[in-house]
ROMARPA-961318 format. One line per 2 residues: number of its first residue (from 1); for each residue x, y, z of C-alpha. Coordinates in pm, whole numbers. Each point is the difference from the previous one (the first is absolute). Layout:
NUM) X,Y,Z ~ ...;
This chain:
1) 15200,-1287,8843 ~ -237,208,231;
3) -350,117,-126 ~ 79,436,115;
5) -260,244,95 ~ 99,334,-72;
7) -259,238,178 ~ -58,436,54;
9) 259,96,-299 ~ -39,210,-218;
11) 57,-215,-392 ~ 50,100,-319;
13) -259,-127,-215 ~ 32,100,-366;
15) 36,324,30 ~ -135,104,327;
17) 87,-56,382 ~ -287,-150,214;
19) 5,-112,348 ~ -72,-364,-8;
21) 137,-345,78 ~ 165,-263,-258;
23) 61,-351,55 ~ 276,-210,-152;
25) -64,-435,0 ~ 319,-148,-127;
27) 207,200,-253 ~ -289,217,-107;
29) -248,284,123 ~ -341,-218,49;
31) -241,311,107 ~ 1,365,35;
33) -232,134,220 ~ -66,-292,208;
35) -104,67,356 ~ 100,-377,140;
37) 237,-8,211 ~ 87,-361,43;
39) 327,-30,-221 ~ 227,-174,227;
41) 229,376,-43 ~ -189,339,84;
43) 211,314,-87 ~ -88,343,172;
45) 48,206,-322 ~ -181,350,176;
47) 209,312,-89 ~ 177,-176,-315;
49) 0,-18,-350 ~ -45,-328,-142;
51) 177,-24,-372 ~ 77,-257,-261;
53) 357,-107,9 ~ 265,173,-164;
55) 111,-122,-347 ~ 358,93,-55;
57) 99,-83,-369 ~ 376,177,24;
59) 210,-32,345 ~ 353,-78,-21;
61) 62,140,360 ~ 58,-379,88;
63) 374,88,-168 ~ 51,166,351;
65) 5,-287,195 ~ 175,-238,-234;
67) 295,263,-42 ~ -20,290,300;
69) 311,122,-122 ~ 204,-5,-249;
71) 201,-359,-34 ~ -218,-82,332;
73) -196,-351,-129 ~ -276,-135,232;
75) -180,-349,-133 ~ -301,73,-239;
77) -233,-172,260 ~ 73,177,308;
79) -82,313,-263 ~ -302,-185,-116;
81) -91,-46,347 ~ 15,339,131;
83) -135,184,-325 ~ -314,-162,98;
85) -22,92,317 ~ 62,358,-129;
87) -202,-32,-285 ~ -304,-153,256;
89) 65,281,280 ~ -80,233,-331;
91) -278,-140,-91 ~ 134,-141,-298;
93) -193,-364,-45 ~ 136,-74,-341;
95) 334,107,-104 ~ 198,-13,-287;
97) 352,-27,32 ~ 164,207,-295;
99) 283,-218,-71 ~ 268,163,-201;
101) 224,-195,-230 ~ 206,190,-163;
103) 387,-66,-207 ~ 153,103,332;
105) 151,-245,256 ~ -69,73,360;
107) -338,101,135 ~ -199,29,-303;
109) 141,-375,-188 ~ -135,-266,-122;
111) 111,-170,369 ~ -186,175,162;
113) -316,16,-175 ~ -1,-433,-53;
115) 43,34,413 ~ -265,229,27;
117) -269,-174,-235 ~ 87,-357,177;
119) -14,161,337 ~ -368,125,-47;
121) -78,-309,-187 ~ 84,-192,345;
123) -96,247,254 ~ -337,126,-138;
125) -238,-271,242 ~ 183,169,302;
127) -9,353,-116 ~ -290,224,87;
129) 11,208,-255 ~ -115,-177,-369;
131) 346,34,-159 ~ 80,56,-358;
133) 282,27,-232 ~ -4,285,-235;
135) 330,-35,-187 ~ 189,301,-125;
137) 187,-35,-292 ~ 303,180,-134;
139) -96,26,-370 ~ 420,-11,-76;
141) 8,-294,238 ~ 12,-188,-329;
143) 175,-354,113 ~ -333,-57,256;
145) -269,3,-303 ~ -16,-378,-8;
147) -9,-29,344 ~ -291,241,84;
149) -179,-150,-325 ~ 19,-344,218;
151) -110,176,328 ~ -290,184,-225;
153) -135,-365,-129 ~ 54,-180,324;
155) -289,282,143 ~ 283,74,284;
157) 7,369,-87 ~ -347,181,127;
159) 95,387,-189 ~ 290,85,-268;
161) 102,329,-18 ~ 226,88,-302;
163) 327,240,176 ~ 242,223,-176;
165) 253,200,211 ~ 242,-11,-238;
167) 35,352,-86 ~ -24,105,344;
169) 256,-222,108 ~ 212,141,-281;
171) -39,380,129 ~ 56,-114,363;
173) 364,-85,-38 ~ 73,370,-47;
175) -204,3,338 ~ 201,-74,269;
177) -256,-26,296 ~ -223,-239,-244;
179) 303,-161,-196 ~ 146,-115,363;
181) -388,-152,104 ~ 17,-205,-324;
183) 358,-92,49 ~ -79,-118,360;
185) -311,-190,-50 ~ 156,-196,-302;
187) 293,-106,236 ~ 276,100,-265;
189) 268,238,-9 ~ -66,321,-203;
191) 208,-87,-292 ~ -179,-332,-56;
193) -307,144,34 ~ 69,185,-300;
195) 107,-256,-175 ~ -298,-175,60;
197) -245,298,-116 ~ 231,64,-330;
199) -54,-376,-74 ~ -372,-31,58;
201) -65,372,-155 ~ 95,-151,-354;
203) -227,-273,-37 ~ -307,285,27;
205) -50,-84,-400 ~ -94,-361,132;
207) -265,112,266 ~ -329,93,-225;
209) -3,-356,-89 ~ 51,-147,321;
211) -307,236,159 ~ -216,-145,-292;
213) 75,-345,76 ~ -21,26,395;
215) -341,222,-78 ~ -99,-295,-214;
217) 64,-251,258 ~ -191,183,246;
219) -335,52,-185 ~ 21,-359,-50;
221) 64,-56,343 ~ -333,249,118;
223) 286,175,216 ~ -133,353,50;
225) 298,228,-100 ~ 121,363,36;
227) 268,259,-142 ~ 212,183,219;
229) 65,329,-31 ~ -161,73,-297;
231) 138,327,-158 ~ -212,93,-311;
233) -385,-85,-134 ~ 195,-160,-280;
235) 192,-249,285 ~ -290,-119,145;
237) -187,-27,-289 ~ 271,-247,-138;
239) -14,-184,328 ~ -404,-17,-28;
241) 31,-154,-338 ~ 171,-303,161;
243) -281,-45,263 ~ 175,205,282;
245) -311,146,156 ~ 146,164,304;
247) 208,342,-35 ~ 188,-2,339;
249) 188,352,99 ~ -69,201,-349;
251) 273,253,30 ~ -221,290,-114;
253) -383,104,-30 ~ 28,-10,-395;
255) 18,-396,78 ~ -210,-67,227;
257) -274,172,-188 ~ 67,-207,-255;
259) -17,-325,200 ~ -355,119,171;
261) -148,67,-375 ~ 108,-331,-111;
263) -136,-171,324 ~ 300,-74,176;
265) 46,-43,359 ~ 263,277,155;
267) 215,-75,242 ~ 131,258,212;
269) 208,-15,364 ~ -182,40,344;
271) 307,154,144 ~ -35,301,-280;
273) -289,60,143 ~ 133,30,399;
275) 279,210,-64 ~ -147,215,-283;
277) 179,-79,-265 ~ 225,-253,-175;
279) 384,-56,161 ~ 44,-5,-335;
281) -121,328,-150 ~ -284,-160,-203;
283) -346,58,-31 ~ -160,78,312;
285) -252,-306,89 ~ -258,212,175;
287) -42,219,-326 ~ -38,-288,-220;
289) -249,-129,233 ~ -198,330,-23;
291) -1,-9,-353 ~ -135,-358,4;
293) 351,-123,-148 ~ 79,-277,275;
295) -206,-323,90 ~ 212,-202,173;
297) 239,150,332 ~ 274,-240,82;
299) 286,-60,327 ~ 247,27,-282;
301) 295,4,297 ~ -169,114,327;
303) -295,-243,81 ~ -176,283,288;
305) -95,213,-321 ~ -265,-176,-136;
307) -204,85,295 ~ 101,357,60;
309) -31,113,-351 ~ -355,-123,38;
311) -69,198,273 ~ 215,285,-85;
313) -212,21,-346 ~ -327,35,212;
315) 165,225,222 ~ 94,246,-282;
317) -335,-18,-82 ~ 144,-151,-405;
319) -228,-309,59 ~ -256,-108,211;
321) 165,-326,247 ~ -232,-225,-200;
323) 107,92,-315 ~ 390,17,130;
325) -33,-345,143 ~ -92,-107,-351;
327) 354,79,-114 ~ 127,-253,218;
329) -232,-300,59 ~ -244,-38,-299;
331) 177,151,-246 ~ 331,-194,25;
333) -231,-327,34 ~ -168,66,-358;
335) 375,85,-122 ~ 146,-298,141;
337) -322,-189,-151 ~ -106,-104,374;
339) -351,-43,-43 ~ -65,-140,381;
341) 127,328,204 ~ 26,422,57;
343) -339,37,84 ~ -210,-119,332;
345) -301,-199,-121 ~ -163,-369,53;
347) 216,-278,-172 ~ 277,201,-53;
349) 335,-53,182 ~ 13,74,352;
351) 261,250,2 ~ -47,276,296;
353) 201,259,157 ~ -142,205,256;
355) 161,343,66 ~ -20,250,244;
357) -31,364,-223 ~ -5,231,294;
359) 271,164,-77 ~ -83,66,-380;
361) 410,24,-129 ~ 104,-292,219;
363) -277,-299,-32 ~ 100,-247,205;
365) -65,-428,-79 ~ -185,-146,316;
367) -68,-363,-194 ~ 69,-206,-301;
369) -179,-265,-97 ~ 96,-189,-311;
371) -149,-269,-203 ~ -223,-45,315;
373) 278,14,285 ~ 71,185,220;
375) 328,120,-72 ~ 68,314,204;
377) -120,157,294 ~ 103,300,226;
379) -292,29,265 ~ -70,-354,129;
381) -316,140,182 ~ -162,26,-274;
383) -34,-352,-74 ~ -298,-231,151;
385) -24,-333,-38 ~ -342,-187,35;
387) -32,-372,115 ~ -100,-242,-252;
389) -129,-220,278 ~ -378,-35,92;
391) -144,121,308 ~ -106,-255,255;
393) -333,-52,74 ~ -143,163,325;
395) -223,-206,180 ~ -377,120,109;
397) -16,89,374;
C-alpha cells in the first residue's frame, strides 16, 4: 500500500471547506495539512473537492445486474463485481448491499440471498469498495426465522431491516402493470403466484412473534437494525421497543417526527431527492430534509444519487454542501455504528473522493481512494510519483 499525498483541494473539514493537503500512510489519513511532499504518491487535487467517502446503508441496485431482466440470471459474482465498480465510480467506499429475502422464489429467495452473503464473504479482499450485507427480511417470510437467527449469531449479517409488503402485494394483484412485475420476478405463472400470496397471507397471526424473536436475536447479536416503511408513530414506536433504532423510508411526516423526537436515525432515498419526489408518491425527501426530519440519504436502487442529491441540496440552497454531505458520509457511519470513517481527520480511515463541482447539478468523481488505495482515477496527469531513492553524491570540483 502506497503512502498518497493529496495536495491544492479544497476538503471538508468538520463543517467547513479549506484549501489544504491530507496525507493517507496505510489504511488511514496520517496528517492534514502537511506540506511534505515525499509520499511515494502526490495527487494534484487544484480545482476539486476533496470529501469523505460515501456511506451507503440501503442499495439494492446490485439486483440489476444479477437479474437485467426478467427470468435473465447472471452469477452473483460477476454482479458483485461490477456493483463495485459502480458503486466506486460513485463514490460509494462502503456499501451495503440490501439483500431481500422474502417468501417469494425467484429474485428475492432465500437462493439468492445465501449466494449473495457467501459471494461478498469471498470476494470482499478483491473488492474496492468495503462491502456489507444488510439483509432484508420479509416479516411473513416465516420458514427463514431460524435461519437468519443462525446468520444473526454467526455475526455474518452487518444491518437487519424488518420488511412487510404484504399488504401491498395484496392490492397489486388488482394491478396489472405491478401484479405482472411481481409475477415475473418470482418466475411463476400468475395463478401460482396467487396461490402462493393466499398461503403466506394467513400465517400474518404468527408474524408479531417471529419479529420479537428475530429483534431479540439481533440486540443480542449488536446488529444495528431498521423498520421499513414505517406507517404510523405507533409502528415505529413498537419497533423501537425491540431495539430497532433506525426508521428507514417513514411513509409520512407524522412518523418521521416521531422517530427524530425519540432519537432515531431517518432514512430517506437519494434518488427522491434527484427527481423531486418519490416514484412512489410518498413524502418528498427534500421537505423532510428541510424540516430536519432525515439524517441519513441512501442509493436505495440508483447508486449516482447519493452524490447528486448532495449537491442538488446545496444547489437549492436547502443545505449548505457541508451539512448535505453529512447525510451521506458521517451520518450513515454513526448509524451503521462505524466509528473509524465519514469525516476527513488524522487516524481516521483513509477514505477520499475527489470531485470536480464545476458544474454544480452534475459533480463529477475525478478519484477514489479507499482504505488508503487508490482505487479510481479519471485524469492520470494528475498523479506524481516521487523516488524513494537517495540522491547521489556530487563530487567537489
Amino acid at each position: 500500500m502506497t503512502d498518497i499525498q493529496i495536495e491544492g483541494g479544497r476538503a471538508l473539514l468538520g463543517r467547513e471547506i479549506q484549501e489544504t493537503s491530507l496525507r493517507t500512510t496505510g489504511r488511514d489519513i496520517s496528517a492534514v495539512g502537511a506540506q511534505d511532499g515525499r509520499a511515494p504518491l502526490r495527487i494534484n487535487a487544484t480545482g476539486l473537492l476533496v470529501l469523505p467517502g460515501i456511506v451507503d446503508l440501503h442499495g439494492d441496485a446490485f439486483e440489476r445486474q444479477m437479474m437485467p431482466r426478467p427470468g435473465v440470471d447472471f452469477p452473483a459474482d460477476v454482479a458483485l463485481a461490477d456493483s463495485d465498480r459502480q458503486a466506486i465510480n460513485n463514490g460509494i467506499t462502503t456499501v451495503y448491499h440490501a439483500a431481500t429475502w422474502s417468501w417469494e422464489p425467484g429474485l428475492r429467495s432465500g437462493d439468492n440471498a445465501r449466494q449473495l452473503l457467501e459471494n461478498i464473504e469471498s470476494m470482499r479482499p478483491q473488492l474496492a469498495a468495503d462491502t456489507r450485507f444488510h439483509l432484508r427480511h420479509e416479516t411473513y417470510n416465516l420458514d427463514a426465522e431460524a435461519e437468519i437467527i443462525e446468520w444473526l449469531i454467526d455475526g455474518r449479517v452487518d444491518l437487519f431491516a424488518f420488511n412487510d409488503h404484504m399488504d401491498a402485494t395484496v392490492t397489486s394483484l388488482d394491478k396489472p402493470q405491478k401484479r405482472s412485475r411481481m409475477v415475473e420476478r418470482s418466475g411463476l405463472s400468475s395463478e401460482a403466484f396467487d396461490r402462493l400470496v393466499a398461503r403466506v397471507a394467513s400465517r400474518g397471526h404468527d408474524v408479531p412473534a417471529s419479529i420479537a424473536r428475530l429483534a431479540q436475536a439481533g440486540r443480542g447479536a449488536g446488529v444495528r437494525m431498521l423498520s421499513h416503511d414505517d406507517a404510523s408513530p405507533a409502528q415505529r414506536s413498537a419497533f423501537r421497543a425491540q431495539g430497532v433504532g433506525i426508521a428507514e423510508f417513514p411513509v409520512n411526516e407524522e412518523t418521521a417526527r416521531a422517530a427524530k423526537a425519540a432519537g432515531d436515525f431517518i432514512v430517506l432515498g437519494a434518488p427522491n431527492v434527484v427527481r423531486g419526489g418519490s416514484h412512489t408518491g410518498w413524502t418528498r425527501a427534500s421537505d423532510m430534509i428541510a424540516k430536519g426530519f432525515c439524517s441519513v440519504l441512501a442509493s436505495d436502487y440508483y447508486y449516482p444519487a447519493p452524490l447528486l442529491a448532495a449537491f442538488r441540496l446545496a444547489a437549492d440552497g436547502i443545505l449548505t454542501l457541508a451539512e448535505a454531505w453529512q447525510l451521506v458520509s458521517a451520518a450513515p457511519a454513526r448509524a451503521a455504528g462505524l466509528a473509524d470513517r465519514g469525516v476527513l481527520a488524522e487516524g481516521w480511515r483513509a477514505d477520499v473522493i475527489l470531485v470536480d463541482d464545476r458544474i454544480p447539478l452534475l459533480p463529477r468523481i475525478v478519484g477514489v481512494i479507499a482504505a488508503g488505495r487508490l482505487v479510481h482515477l479519471t485524469e492520470a496527469d494528475r498523479i506524481a510519483r516521487v523516488s524513494s531513492a537517495p540522491r547521489k553524491a556530487v563530487a567537489a570540483a
